[in-house]
TORKOL-4160 file (C-alpha; in steps of 0.2 Angstrom, whole numbers, padded with zeros to 4 digits, m for minus):
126
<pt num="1" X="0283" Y="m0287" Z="0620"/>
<pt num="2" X="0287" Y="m0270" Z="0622"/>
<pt num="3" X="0275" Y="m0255" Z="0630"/>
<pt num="4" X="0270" Y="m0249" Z="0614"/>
<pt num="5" X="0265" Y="m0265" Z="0606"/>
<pt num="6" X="0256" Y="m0271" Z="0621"/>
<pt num="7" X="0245" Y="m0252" Z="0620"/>
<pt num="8" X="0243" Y="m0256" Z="0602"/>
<pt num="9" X="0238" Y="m0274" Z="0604"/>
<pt num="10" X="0225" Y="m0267" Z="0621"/>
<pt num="11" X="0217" Y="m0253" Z="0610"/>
<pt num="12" X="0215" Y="m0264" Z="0596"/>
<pt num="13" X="0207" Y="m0278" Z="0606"/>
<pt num="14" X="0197" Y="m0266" Z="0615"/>
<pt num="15" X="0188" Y="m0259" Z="0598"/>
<pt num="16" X="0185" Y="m0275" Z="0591"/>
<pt num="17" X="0175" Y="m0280" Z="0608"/>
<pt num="18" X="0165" Y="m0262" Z="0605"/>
<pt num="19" X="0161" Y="m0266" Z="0588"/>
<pt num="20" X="0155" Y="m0283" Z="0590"/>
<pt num="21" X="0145" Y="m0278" Z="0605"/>
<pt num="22" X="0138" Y="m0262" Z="0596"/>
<pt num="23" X="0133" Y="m0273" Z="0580"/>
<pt num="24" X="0125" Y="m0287" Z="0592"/>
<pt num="25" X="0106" Y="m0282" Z="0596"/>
<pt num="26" X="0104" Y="m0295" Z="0606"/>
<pt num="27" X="0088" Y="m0301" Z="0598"/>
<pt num="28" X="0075" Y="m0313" Z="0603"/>
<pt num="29" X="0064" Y="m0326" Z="0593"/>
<pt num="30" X="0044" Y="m0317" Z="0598"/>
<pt num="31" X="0035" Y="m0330" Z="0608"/>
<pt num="32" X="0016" Y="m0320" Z="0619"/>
<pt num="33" X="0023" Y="m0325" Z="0636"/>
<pt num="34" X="0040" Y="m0314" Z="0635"/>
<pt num="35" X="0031" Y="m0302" Z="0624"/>
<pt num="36" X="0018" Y="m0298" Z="0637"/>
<pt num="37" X="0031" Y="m0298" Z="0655"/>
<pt num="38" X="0031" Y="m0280" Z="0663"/>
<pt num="39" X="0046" Y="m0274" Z="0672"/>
<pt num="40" X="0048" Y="m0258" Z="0681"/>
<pt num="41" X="0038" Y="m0244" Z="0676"/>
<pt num="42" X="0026" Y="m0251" Z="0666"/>
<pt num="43" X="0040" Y="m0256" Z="0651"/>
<pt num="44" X="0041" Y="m0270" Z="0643"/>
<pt num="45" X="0060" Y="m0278" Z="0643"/>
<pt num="46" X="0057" Y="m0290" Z="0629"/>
<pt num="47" X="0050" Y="m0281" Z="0617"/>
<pt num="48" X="0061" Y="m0273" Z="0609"/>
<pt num="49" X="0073" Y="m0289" Z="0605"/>
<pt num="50" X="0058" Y="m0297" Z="0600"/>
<pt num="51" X="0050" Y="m0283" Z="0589"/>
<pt num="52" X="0062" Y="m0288" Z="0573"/>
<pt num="53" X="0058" Y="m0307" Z="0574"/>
<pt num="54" X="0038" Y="m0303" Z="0578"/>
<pt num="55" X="0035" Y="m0291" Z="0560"/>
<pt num="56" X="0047" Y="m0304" Z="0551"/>
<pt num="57" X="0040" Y="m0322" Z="0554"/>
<pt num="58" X="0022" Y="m0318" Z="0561"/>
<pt num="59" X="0010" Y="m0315" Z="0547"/>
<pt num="60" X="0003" Y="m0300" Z="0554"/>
<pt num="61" X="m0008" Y="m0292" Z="0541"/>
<pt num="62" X="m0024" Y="m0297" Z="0538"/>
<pt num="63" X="m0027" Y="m0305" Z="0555"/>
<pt num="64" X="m0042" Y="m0298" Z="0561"/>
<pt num="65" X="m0040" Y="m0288" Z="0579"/>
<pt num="66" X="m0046" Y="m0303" Z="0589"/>
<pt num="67" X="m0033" Y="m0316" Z="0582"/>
<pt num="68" X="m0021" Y="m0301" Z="0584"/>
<pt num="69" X="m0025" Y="m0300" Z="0604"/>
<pt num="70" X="m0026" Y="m0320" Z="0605"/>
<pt num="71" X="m0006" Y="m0319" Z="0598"/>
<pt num="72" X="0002" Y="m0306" Z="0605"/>
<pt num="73" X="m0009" Y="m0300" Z="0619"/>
<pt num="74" X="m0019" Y="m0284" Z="0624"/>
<pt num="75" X="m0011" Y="m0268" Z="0618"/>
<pt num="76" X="m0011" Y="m0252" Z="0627"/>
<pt num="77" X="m0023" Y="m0240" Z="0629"/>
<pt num="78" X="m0025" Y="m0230" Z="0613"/>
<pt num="79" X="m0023" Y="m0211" Z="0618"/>
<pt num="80" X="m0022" Y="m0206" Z="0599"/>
<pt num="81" X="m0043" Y="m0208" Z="0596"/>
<pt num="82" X="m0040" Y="m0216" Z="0581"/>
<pt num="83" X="m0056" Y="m0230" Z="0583"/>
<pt num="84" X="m0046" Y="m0238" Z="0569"/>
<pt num="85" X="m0028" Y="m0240" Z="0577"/>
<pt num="86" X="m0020" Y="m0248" Z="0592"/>
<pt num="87" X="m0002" Y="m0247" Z="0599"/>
<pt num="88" X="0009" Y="m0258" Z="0610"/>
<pt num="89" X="0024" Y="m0249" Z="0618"/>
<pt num="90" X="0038" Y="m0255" Z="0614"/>
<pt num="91" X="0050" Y="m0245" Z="0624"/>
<pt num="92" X="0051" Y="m0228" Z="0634"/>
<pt num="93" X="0068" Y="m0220" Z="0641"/>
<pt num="94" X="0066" Y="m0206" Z="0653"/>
<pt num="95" X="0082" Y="m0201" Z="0654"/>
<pt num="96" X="0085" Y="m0192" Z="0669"/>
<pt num="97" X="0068" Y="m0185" Z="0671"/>
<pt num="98" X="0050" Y="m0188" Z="0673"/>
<pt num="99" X="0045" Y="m0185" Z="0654"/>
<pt num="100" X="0050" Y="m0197" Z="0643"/>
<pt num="101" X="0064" Y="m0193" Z="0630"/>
<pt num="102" X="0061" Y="m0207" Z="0620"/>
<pt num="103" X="0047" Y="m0217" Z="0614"/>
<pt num="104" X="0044" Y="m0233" Z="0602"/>
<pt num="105" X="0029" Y="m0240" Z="0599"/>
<pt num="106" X="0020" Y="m0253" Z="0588"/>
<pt num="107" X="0006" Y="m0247" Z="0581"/>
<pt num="108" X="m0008" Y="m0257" Z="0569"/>
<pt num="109" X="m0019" Y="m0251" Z="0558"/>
<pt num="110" X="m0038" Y="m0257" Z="0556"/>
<pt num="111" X="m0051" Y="m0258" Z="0542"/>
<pt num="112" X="m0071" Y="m0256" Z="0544"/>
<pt num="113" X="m0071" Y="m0274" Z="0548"/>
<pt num="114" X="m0057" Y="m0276" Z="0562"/>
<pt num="115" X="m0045" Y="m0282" Z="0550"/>
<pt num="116" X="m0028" Y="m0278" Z="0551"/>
<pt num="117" X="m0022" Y="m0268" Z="0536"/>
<pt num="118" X="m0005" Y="m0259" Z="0541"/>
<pt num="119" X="0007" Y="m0258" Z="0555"/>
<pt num="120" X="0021" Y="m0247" Z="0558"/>
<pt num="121" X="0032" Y="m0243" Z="0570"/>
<pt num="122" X="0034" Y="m0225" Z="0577"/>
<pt num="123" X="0048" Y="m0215" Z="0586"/>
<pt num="124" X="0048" Y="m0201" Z="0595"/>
<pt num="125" X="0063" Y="m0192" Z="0600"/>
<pt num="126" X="0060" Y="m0176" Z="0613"/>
């Protein structure tokens, strides 16, 4: 082979690798016990490879906020003040500071009668 082919051939070879590690997410089936380990910092490492397969294949509306904890675990503190919503964090990044840059988070919405009734999730980008 000659120089230039064997650049070609490297610099193809290097974009499919890129691609196919850029389209992987690397997501997990949810299951409590991996949902609920902490790492560093309070986060949560799991979470976010699990968040797809946990509002896919868990029938989450309509469980009431007990059978909600008694699936997934305790959320977080709610610093909204909403009485009828809780969050789970799903993933901070502080980039190179203390104040976070990036925030994801799970958040469930509640009727009168502790029923869940929506759940979305919410990004916010600094």
């Amino acid at each position: 082979m000659k120089r230039k082919d064997i650049y070609i051939f490297t610099t193809v070879l290097i974009l499919i690798i890129c691609v196919l590690l850029i389209a992987c997410k690397n997501e997990i089936k949810f299951d409590k016990v991996g949902w609920t380990v902490k790492g560093d910092i309070n986060s949560y490492p799991n979470r976010d490879r699990m968040l797809n397969d946990l509002i896919k294949n868990q029938k989450l509306v309509g469980l009431t906020y007990r059978q909600l904890i008694i699936n997934i675990g305790e959320p977080e503190k709610n610093m909204t003040g909403d009485r009828n919503s809780i969050y789970y964090d799903i993933g901070t990044d502080y980039g190179y500071d203390i104040d976070p840059v990036y925030i994801k988070t799970l958040e469930f919405k509640f009727d009168r009668d502790s029923i869940i009734t929506d759940y979305r999730i919410n990004e916010i980008k600094h």
